[in-house]
C-alpha positions as CSV (number, residue, x, y, z in Angstrom):
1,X,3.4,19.3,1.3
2,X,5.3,21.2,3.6
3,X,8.8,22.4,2.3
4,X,11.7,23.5,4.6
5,X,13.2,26.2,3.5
6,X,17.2,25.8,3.8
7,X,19.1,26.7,0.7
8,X,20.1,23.2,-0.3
9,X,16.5,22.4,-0.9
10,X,15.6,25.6,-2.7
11,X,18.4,25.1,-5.2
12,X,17.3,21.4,-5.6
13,X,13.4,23.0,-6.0
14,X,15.4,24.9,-9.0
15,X,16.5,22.5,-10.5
16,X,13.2,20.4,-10.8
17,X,11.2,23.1,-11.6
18,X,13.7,24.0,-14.9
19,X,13.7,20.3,-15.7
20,X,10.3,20.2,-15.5
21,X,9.6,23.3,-17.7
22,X,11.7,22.0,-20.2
23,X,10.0,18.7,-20.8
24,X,7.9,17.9,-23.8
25,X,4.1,17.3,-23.3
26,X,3.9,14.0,-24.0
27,X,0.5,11.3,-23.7
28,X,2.9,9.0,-21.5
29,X,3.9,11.0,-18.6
30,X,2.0,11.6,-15.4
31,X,0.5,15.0,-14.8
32,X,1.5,14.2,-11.2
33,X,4.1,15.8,-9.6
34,X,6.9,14.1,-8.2
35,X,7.4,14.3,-4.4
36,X,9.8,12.8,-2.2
37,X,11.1,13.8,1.3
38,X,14.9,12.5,2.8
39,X,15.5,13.0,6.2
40,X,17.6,12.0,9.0
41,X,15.5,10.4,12.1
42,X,18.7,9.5,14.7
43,X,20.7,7.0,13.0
44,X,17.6,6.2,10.3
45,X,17.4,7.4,7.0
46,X,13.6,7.7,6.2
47,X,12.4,8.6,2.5
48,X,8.8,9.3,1.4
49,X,7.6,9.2,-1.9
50,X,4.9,9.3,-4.4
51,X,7.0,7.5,-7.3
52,X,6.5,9.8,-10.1
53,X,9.6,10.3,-12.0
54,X,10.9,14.1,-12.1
55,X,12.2,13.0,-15.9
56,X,10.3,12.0,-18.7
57,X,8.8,8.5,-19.4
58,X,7.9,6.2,-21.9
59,X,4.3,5.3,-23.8
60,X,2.2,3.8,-20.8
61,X,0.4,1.6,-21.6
62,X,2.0,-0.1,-24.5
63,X,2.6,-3.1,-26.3
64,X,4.3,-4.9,-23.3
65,X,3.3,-3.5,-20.3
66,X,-0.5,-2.4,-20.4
67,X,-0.4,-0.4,-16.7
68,X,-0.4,3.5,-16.4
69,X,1.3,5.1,-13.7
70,X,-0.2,6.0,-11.2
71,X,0.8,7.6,-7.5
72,X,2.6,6.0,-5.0
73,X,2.9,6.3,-0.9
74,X,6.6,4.6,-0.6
75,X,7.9,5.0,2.6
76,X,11.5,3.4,3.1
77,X,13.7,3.3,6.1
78,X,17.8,2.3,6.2
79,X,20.2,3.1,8.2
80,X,22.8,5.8,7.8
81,X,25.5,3.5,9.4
82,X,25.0,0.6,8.0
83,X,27.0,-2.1,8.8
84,X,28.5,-4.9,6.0
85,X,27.6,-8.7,6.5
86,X,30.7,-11.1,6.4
87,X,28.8,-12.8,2.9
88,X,26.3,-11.7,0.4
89,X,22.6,-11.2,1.5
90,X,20.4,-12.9,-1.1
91,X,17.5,-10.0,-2.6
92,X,14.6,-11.9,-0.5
93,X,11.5,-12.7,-2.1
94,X,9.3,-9.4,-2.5
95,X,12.5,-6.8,-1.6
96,X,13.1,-3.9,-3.6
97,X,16.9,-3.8,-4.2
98,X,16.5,0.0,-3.1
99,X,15.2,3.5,-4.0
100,X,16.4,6.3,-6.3
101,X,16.8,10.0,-5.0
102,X,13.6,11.1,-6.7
103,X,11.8,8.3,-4.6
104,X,11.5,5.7,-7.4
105,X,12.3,2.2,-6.3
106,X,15.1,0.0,-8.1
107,X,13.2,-3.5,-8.2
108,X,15.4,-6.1,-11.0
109,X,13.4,-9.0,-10.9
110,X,10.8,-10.3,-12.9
111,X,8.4,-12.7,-12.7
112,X,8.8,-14.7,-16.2
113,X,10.4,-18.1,-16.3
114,X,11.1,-20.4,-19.4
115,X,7.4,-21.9,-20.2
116,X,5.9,-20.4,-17.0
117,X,7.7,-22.9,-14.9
118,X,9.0,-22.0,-11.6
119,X,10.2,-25.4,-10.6
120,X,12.4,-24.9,-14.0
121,X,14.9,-22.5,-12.6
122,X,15.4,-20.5,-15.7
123,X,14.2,-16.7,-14.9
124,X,14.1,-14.6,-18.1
125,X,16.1,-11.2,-17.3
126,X,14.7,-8.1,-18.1
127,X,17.0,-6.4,-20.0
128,X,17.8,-9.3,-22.3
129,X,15.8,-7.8,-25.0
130,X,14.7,-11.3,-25.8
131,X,11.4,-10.6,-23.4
132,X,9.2,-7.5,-24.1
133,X,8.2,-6.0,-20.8
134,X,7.7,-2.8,-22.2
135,X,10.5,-1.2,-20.8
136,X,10.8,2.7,-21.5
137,X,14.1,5.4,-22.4
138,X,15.0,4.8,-18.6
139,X,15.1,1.1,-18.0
140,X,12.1,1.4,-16.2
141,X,8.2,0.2,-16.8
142,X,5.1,0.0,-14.6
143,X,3.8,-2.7,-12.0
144,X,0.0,-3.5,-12.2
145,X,-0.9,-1.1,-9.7
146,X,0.7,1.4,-11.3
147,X,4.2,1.8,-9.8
148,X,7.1,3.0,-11.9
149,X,10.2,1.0,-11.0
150,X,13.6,1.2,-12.7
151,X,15.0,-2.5,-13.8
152,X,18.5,-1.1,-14.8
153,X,20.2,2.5,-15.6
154,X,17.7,5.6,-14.7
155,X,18.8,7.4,-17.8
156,X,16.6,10.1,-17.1
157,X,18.0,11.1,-14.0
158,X,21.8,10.6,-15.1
159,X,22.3,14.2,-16.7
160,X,25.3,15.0,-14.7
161,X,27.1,11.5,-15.3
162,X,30.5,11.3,-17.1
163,X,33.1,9.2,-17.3
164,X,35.2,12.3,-16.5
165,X,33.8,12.6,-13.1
166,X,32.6,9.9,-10.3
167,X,29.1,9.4,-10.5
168,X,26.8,11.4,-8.6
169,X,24.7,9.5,-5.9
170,X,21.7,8.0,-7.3
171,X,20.0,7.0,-4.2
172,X,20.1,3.9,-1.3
173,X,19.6,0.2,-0.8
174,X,18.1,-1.8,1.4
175,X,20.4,-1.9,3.3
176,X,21.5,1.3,3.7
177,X,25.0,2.0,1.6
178,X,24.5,4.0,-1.5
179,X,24.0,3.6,-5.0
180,X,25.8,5.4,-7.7
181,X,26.2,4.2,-11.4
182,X,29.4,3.5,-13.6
183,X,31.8,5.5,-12.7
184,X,33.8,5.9,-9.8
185,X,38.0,6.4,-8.5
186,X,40.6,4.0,-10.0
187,X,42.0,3.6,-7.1
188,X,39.1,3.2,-4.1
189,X,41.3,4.6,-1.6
190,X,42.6,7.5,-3.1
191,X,40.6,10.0,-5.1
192,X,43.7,11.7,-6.7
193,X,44.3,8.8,-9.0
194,X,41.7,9.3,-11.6
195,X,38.3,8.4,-12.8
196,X,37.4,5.0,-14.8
197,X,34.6,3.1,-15.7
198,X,33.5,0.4,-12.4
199,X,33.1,-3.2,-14.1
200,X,31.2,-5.7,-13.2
201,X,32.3,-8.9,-12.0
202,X,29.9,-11.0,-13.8
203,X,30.3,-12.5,-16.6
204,X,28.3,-15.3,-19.4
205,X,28.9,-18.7,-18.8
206,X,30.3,-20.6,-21.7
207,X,28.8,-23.4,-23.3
208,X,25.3,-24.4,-23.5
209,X,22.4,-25.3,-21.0
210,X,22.2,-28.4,-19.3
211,X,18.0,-29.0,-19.3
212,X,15.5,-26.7,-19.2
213,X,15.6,-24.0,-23.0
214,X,18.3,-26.0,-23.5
215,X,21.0,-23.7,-26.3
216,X,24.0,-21.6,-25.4
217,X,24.2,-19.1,-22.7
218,X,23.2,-15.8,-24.4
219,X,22.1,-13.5,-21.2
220,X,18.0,-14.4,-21.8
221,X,18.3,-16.0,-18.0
222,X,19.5,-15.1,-15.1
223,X,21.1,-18.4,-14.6
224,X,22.7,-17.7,-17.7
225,X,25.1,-15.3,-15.9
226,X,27.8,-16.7,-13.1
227,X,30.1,-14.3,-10.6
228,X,33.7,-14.4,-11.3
229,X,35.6,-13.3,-8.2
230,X,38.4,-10.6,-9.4
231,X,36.8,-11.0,-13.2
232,X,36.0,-7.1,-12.7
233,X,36.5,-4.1,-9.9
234,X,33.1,-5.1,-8.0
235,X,32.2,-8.2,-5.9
236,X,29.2,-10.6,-6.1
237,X,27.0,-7.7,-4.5
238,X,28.3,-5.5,-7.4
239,X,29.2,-3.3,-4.8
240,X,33.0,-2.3,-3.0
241,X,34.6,-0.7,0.1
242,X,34.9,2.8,-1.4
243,X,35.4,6.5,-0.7
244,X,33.2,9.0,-2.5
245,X,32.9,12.6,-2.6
246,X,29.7,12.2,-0.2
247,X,31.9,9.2,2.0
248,X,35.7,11.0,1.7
249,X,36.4,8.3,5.2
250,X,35.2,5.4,2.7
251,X,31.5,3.2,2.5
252,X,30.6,0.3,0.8
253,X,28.9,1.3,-2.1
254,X,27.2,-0.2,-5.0
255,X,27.3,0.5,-8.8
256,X,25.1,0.3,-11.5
257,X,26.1,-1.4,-14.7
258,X,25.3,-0.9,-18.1
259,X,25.7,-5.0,-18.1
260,X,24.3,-7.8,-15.9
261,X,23.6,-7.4,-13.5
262,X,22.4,-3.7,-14.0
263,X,20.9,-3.5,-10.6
264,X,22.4,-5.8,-8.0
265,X,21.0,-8.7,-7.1
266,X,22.2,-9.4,-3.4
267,X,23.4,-6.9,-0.4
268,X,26.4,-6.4,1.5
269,X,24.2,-5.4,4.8
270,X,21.3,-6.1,6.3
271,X,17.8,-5.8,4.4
272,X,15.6,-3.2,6.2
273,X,11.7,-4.6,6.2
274,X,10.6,-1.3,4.8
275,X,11.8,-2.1,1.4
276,X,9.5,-5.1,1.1
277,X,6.9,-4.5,-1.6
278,X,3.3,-6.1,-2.3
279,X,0.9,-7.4,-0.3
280,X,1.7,-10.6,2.1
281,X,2.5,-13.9,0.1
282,X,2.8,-11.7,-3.3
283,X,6.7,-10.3,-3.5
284,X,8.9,-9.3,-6.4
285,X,6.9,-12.4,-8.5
286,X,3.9,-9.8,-8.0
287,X,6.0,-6.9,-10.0
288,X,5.8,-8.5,-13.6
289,X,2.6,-10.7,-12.8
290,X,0.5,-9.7,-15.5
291,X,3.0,-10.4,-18.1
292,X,3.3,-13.9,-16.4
293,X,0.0,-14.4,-17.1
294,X,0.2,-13.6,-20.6
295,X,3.2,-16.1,-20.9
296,X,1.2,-18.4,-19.2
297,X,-1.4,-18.1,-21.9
298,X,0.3,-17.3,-25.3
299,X,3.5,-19.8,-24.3
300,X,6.6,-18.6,-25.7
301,X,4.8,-16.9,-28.8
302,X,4.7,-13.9,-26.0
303,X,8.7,-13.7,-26.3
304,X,9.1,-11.1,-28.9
305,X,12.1,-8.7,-29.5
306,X,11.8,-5.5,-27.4
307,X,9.7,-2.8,-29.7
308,X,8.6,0.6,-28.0
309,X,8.1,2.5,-31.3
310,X,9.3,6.1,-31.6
311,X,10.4,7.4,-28.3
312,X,10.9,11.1,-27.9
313,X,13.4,13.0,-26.6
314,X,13.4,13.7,-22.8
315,X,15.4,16.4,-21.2
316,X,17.5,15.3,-18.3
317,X,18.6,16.2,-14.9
318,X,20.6,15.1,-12.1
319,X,18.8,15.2,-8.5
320,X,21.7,15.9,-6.0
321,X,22.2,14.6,-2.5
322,X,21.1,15.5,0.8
323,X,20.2,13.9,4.1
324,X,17.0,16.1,4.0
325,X,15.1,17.4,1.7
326,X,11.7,18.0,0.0
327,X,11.4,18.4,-3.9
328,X,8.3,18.9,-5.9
329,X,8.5,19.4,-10.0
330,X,5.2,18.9,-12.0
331,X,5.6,16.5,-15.4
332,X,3.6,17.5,-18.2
């Protein structure tokens, strides 16, 4: 790959390369390196990846997710000015919600529902830990054809994070604004005021289910969750009119959550085709198939509590920021 050599991406090279050197060999992790290109094309953002994680990675295969990784050719396109609808965009059917710096896409979904029945409504969520999709350290796991994808926090990439200090930007969605994760100004408009932890509007719904699992609302489905305007700091999108160290005139932006819904789940622009994953007809059902199938077979006895076994310890770092750059770091 060719690398342009401006000082910005030389001390981003740096950085990947220590990470990298500091890793543990581990069975899991891809002997790939990771690359991924950002640059500016007129008012377009275009990144280019291979989707292999800079940071370390969990046991692939394992117990609950029986694909390896394998490389990648991403290729996403958003706008740098994007421009906020007037209501929610829904996460269409086969979307990514968007990609991280180091070229790994964000995709929440899954493809489970309560006795494998679509018509039922009742979509497990990922991070429930009452559905084992084999989920590593970082949130993340593998699709069948051996993309990593991040379901919630990429902890390996979240070195530099700290609730004394506003998030560093972890990448873009779909529709262009970008993603950072927790923490962020206390006051949106003025960056003098502080740093706090960004909630989530969301929140459990009380009670129990009408039909389907019937039992209380305990966060195993989606539907288990309901939007609470003014409940929390962020709206429906999980996402508010902000300014940021890389946006001082203000942006929408969008914050992870270490609670639902961890990724968002709708957009405050307009969805960019490029983010559409899978081949025609398939879509974000296609992500979690093969556990579907297994559901489909084995019924609920599938449902087991999240078990992984001993993970090790992974080194982390923070990829920065830039409009263009070109990194490269090898994982052993």
């Amino acid at each position: 790959m060719t690398v342009k050599t401006n000082s910005y991406t030389l001390a981003i090279m740096g950085l990947l390369a220590a990470a990298a050197a500091a890793l543990p060999a581990t069975r899991s992790a891809s002997a790939h390196e990771n690359e991924v290109a950002i640059r500016a094309d007129g008012d377009t953002r275009i990144i280019r990846s291979n989707g292999i994680p800079e940071h370390g990675v969990g046991e692939f295969p394992n117990r609950g997710n029986p694909n390896a990784i394998s490389p990648q050719s991403h290729a996403y396109r958003a706008p740098m000015t994007p421009v906020a609808a007037n209501r929610p965009m829904p996460m269409q059917r086969g979307m990514s919600f968007g990609v991280a710096l180091n070229g790994v896409p964000f995709d929440p979904g899954t493809a489970e529902y309560w006795k494998n029945d679509r018509s039922s409504c009742w979509r497990y969520e990922a991070l429930s830990g009452k559905i084992n999709l084999g989920l590593d350290q970082n949130n993340a796991h593998v699709q069948p054809n051996g993309a990593y994808h991040y379901h919630g926090l990429p902890k390996g990439m979240l070195a530099s994070l700290s609730p004394d200090g506003h998030s560093p930007l972890i990448g873009y969605a779909a529709a262009g604004f970008p993603i950072y994760a927790l923490y962020g100004y206390s006051d949106p408009k003025e960056p003098t005021k502080g740093i706090k932890q960004i909630r989530s509007s969301w929140r459990l719904k009380s009670g129990t289910r009408p039909d389907g699992p019937g039992g209380r609302y305990d966060g195993t489905f989606i539907n288990d969750w309901q939007y609470v305007d003014g409940a929390g700091d962020l709206n429906e999108s999980n996402a508010r009119f902000t300014v940021t160290p890389e946006y001082p005139k203000g942006t929408f932006a969008y914050l992870l959550s270490d609670g639902f819904p961890f990724v968002p789940r709708s957009f405050v622009g307009t969805l960019d085709s490029s983010f559409r994953k899978g081949p025609p007809g398939g879509g974000a059902d296609m992500v979690e198939a093969d556990t579907a199938a297994r559901l489909s077979k084995d019924g609920d006895k599938a449902l087991r509590p999240l078990h992984l076994g001993r993970q090790r310890h992974q080194d982390r770092i923070h990829v920065a920021a830039g409009l263009e750059t070109e990194n490269r770091a090898t994982i052993m």
